[in-house]
N, C-alpha and C positions, 0 to 999 in steps of 0.2 A: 268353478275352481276345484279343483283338486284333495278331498281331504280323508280318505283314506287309498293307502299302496300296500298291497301285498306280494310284489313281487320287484325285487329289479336288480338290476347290474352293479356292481359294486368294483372299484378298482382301488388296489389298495397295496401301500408300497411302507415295508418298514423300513426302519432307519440303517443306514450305514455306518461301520464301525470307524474307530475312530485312527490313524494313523498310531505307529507307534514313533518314539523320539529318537535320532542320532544323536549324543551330547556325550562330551567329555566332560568331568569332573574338573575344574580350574579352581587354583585359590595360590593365596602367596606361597612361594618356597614347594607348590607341588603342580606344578604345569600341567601333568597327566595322571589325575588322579584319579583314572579307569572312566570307565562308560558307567553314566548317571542317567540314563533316557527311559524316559517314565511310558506304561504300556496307552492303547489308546483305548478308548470308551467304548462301548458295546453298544450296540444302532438299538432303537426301541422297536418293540413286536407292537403288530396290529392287532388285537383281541378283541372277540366277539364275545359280550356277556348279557345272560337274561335279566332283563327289569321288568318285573310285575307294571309298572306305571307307563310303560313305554306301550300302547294297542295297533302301532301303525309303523312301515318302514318309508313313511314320506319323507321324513328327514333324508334318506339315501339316497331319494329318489330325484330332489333337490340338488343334492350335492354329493355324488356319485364316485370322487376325487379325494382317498384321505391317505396320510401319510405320517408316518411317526418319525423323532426327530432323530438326529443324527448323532453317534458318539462321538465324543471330542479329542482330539488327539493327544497323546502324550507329550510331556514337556522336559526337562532337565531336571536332575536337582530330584530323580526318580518321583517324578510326578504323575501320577495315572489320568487320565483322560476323564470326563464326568461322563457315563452311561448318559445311552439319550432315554429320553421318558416315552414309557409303551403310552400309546394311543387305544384307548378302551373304546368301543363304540359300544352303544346300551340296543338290543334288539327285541322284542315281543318273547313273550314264551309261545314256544311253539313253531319255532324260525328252523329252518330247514337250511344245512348250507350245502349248495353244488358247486363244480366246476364248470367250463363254458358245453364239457361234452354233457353233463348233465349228471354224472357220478355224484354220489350225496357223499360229499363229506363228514357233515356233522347234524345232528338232531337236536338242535336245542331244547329241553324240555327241563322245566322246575327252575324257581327263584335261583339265581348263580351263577349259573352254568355257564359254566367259558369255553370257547376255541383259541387257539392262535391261527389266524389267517394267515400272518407274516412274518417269519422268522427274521427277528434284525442281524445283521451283520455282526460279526468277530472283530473286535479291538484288536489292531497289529501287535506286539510285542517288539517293546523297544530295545536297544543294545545292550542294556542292561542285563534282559531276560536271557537274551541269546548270547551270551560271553558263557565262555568256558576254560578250564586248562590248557585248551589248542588254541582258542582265538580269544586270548582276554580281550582285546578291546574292539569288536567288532565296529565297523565303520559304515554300517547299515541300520536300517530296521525293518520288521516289516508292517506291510500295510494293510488298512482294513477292511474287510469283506463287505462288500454290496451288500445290503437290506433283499430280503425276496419281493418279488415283484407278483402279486397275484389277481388275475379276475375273475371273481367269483358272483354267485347268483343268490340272491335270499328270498326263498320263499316262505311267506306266513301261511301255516296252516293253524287255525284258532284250537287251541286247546279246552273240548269240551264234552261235557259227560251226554248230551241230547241236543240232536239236532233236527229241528223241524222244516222239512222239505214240505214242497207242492206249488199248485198255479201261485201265477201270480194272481194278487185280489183272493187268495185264498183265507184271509186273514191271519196269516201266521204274527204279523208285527203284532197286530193286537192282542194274541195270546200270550206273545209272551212279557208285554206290557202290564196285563193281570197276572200274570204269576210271578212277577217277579219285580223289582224296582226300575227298571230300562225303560227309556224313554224313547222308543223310537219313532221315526217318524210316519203317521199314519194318512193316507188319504184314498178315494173311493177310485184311482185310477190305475191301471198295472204299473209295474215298475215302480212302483215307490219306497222301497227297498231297494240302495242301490251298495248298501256295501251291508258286511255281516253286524250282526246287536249280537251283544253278547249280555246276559243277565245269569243271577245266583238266584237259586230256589230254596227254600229250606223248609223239607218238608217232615216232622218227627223231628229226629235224632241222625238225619240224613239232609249234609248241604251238598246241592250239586249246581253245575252249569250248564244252561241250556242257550242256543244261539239260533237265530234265525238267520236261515240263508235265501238269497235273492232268490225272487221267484224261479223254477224252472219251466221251459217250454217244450217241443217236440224237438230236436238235434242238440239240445242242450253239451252233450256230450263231445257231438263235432264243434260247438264253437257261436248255436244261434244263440241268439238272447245276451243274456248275463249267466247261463248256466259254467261254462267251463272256465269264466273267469272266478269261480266260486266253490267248485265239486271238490276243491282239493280241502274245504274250511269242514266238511263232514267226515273225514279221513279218520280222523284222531278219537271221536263216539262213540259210546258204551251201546247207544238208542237210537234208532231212525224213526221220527214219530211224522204220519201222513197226515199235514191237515187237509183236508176236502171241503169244499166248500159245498153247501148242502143245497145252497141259493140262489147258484150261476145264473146269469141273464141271457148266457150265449145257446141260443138253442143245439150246436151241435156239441156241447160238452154234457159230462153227468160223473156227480163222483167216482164211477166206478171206473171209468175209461178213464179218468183224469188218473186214477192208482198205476191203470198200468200202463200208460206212457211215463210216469215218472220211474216206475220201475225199470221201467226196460233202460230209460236214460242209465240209472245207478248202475246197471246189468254193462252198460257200455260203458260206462267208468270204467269200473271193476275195482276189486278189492271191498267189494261191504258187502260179501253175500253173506259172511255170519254173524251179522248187526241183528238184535234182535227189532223187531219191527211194531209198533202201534198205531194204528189208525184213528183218527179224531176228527167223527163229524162235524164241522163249524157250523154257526149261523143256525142254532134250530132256535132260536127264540121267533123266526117268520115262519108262520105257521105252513110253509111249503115246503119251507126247511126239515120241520119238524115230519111232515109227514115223508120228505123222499130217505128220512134217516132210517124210520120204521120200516120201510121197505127194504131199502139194502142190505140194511146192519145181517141179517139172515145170511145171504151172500158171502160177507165178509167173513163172517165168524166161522162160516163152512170151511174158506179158504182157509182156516186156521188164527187168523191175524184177532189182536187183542182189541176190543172197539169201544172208545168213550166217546158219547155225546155232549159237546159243551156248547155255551153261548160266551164268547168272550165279554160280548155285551150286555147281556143279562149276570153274568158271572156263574152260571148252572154248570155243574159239573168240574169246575173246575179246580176240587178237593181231593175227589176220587184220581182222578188224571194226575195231579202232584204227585200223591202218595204211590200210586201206580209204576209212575215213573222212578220213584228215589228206590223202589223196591227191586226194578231191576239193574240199578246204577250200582245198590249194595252189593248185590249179587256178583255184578261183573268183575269189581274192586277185588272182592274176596276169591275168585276165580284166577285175579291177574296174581301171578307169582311175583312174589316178596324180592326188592332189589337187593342185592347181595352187596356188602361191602367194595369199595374197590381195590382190587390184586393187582399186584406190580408182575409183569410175565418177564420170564427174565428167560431170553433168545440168544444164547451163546454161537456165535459163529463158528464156522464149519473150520476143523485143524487146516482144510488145504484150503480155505480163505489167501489168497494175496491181499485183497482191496483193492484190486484195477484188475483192469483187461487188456489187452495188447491185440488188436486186429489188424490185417493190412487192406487198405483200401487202394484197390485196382484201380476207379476211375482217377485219382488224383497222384497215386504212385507214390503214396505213405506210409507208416504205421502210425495208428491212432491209439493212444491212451485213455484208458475213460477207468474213471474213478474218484470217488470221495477226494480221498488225500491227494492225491497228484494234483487233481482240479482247483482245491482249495489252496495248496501250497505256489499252485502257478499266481492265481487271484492276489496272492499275499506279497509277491514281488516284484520288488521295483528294479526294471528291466532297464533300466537308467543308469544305475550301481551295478558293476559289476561285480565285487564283489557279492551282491545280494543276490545275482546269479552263481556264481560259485556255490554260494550256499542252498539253493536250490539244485542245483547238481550233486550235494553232497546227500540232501536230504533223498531225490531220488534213486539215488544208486544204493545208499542203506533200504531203502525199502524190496529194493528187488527188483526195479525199470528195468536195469541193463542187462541184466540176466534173461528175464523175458523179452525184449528185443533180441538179443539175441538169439533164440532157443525156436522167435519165428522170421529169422531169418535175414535181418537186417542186418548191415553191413556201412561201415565209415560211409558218409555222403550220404547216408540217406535220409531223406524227409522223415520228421518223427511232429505229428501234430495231439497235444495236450489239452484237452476241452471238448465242449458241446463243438460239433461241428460248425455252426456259423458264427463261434466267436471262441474259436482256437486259436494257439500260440504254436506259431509251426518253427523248426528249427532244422538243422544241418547236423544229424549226428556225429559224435566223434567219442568212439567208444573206449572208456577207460577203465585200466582196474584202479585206480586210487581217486580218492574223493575228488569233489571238484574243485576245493577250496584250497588243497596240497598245490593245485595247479598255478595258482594265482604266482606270479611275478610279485611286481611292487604292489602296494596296496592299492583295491582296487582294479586290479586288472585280470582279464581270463581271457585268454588267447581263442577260449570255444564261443565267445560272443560276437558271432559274423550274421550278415543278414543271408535268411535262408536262399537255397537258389532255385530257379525253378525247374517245375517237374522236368522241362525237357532237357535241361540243361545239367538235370542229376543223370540222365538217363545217359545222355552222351557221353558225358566224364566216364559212365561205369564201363560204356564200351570200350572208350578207347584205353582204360587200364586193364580189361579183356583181353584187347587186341595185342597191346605190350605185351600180356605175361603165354601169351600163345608162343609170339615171336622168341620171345627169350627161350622160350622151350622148344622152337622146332629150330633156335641154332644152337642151342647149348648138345655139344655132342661127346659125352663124358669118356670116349676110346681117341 
């Protein structure tokens, strides 16, 4: 069964806002006592936050599936909608967030730390909000934006100051069972280590943490063993510390070759070439041990690397090796530059900013809108109400739409599509200088809400208004 996950899929949908209210004001002796329609609730966000108590993202892994709730629509009687309540998910420290392409979003690190996964939706504003001097009693409202819809990846990378690599059967669990209060699980055959331990050392006036990671083997890096499901939990490491096993059974291994097959693995990860490194001959309490340590340690210490011999089992050495370690865990601490307050960047947009863009697209024989506000204010109408169209037509023409349609060349009848392309609001332009709402007839009605026509059936209309304004000018003969 299953019981630790460091990695998985996560699908996460925040709430949707809440409608806003159409409602007239009624009471005795005043029939129309203006628009009283209350705005609608605001969808909950999905957020990602560190809990020290939380070591695994098995929960996710479970149930993959979360969703925060929705805002409540507005009522009469200027009644606001209830916000829906954000959805907190608790994550390890040390959580890594991607996208599906693999882009890192967010690094979770330290007690706290929050993301928004999922922006909730916009509560519509109800008639109330939208009534003015030109349109006291509006006879719409509008409605509320879809929650964001996201799938994202969580990867646990253990947050730790020393990390001990090597074979498996090298005794790493055991070492770090003596140094530290962890309880992992120990026995005399490979692979017995099958997820990372994590344990607290406190050595002086220096507490650190040290983890042991699944054995590694030769391709570790391509993917054999349990190595690559595990090389990302040494990432985050002040120390790489080599245990070797002094004692091996297998005649074709020897600590020294064991060092630099795992090097060369780390070498194929990449990123810890500037981990400082310590070697730790295990097992010299068997006096084979003991003698192939004397022999190497010469070796090693040529190559440069720092060399303590301990017995997990006997507990020798295992003093100097703490303090060793917390010495260069100080060091690195004092090295890593002090986090600086958080600044608020403040990115003023460009004077010749519009907020949309206006392109024509040849294969479908449109112009395409693409922008914030147009996009959101399409999302926000109910296409049902005409007038709530009108108002939509007013809002885009103050912004500048028609102007830029025009300027790339659009012309009455032509297709004009608002959105992401595979879930646009296509329409039948009909280009005007005064608002859209001026237009309206009786309440409720706009004369420009016809169902769009299609591409080839714009294209043919323009011909033959072509073909007319030709003829009218090869007979019009002004002598």
């Amino acid at each position: 069964m299953t019981t630790f996950v460091d990695r998985v899929e996560l699908h996460v949908a925040a709430g949707n806002g809440g409608h806003g209210c159409a409602s007239v004001h009624r009471e005795k002796f005043k029939p129309l006592g203006g628009p009283d329609g209350g705005n609608g609730g605001r969808g909950g966000d999905v957020i990602l936050t560190v809990d020290q108590s939380v070591t695994t993202l098995l929960e996710y892994h479970h149930s993959p599936h979360r969703k925060a709730t929705n805002g409540k629509p507005g009522e009469g009687g200027n009644r606001s909608g209830k916000d829906g309540q954000d959805l907190v998910l608790t994550v390890p420290d040390g959580t890594v967030v991607l996208d599906k392409r693999g882009n890192v979003l967010a690094d979770l690190v330290g007690e706290g730390t929050t993301y928004v996964a999922a922006q909730g939706g916009r509560g519509g504003l109800g008639n109330a909000a939208l009534s003015s001097a030109r349109r006291k009693a509006p006879g719409f409202a509008l409605l509320g934006e879809p929650g964001d819809l996201q799938d994202i990846v969580l990867e646990l990378k253990t947050v730790a100051d020393v990390a001990l690599v090597g074979y498996p059967s090298a005794g790493k669990s055991s070492l770090i069972s003596v140094l530290s209060a962890a309880k992992p699980k120990i026995a005399d055959y490979p692979f017995t280590t099958l997820v990372p331990n994590l344990g607290v050392v406190t050595a002086g006036s220096t507490v650190y943490t040290i983890a042991d990671v699944p054995g590694l083997i030769p391709g570790a890096s391509q993917g054999r063993g349990l190595g690559l499901e595990f090389l990302r939990h040494v990432e985050r490491c002040s120390v790489l510390v080599h245990v070797l096993d002094t004692a091996t059974l297998e005649s074709d291994r020897d600590p020294v070759s064991d060092l630099d097959v795992i090097e060369e693995e780390l070498k194929q990860y990449g990123g810890l070439e500037d981990r400082p490194r310590i070697v730790v001959l295990n097992k010299i309490d068997i006096p084979d041990g003991q003698d192939l340590a004397d022999m190497i340690r010469p070796d090693l210490e040529q190559r440069g690397y720092q060399v303590h011999e301990v017995s997990a089992v006997a507990r020798t050495g295992l003093k100097e090796l703490s303090f060793a370690l917390a010495d260069i865990v100080a060091q690195a601490r004092a090295a890593k530059p002090k986090e600086e307050a958080t600044r608020i960047v403040i990115r003023p947009k460009a004077v010749d900013d519009s907020g949309f863009t206006v392109t024509y697209d040849e294969h479908e024989d449109l112009y395409r809108v693409r922008g914030e506000k147009p996009e959101r204010w399409v999302r926000q109408t109910d296409f049902n109400n005409d007038e709530a169209v009108g108002y939509l037509a007013d809002r885009l023409n103050r912004l500048g739409v028609e102007d830029e349609l025009m300027k790339a060349g659009a012309r009455a009848g032509d297709g004009v599509a608002i959105g992401p392309d595979e879930n646009a609001v296509v329409f039948d332009w009909e280009p005007t200088m005064m608002a859209g709402a001026e237009m309206l007839g009786r309440r409720g009605e706009d004369h420009r809400l016809e169902a769009p026509r299609p591409a080839a059936q714009r294209r043919k209309d323009r011909d033959a208004e072509r073909d007319e304004a030709q003829r009218e000018f090869d007979e019009f003969d002004p002598f």
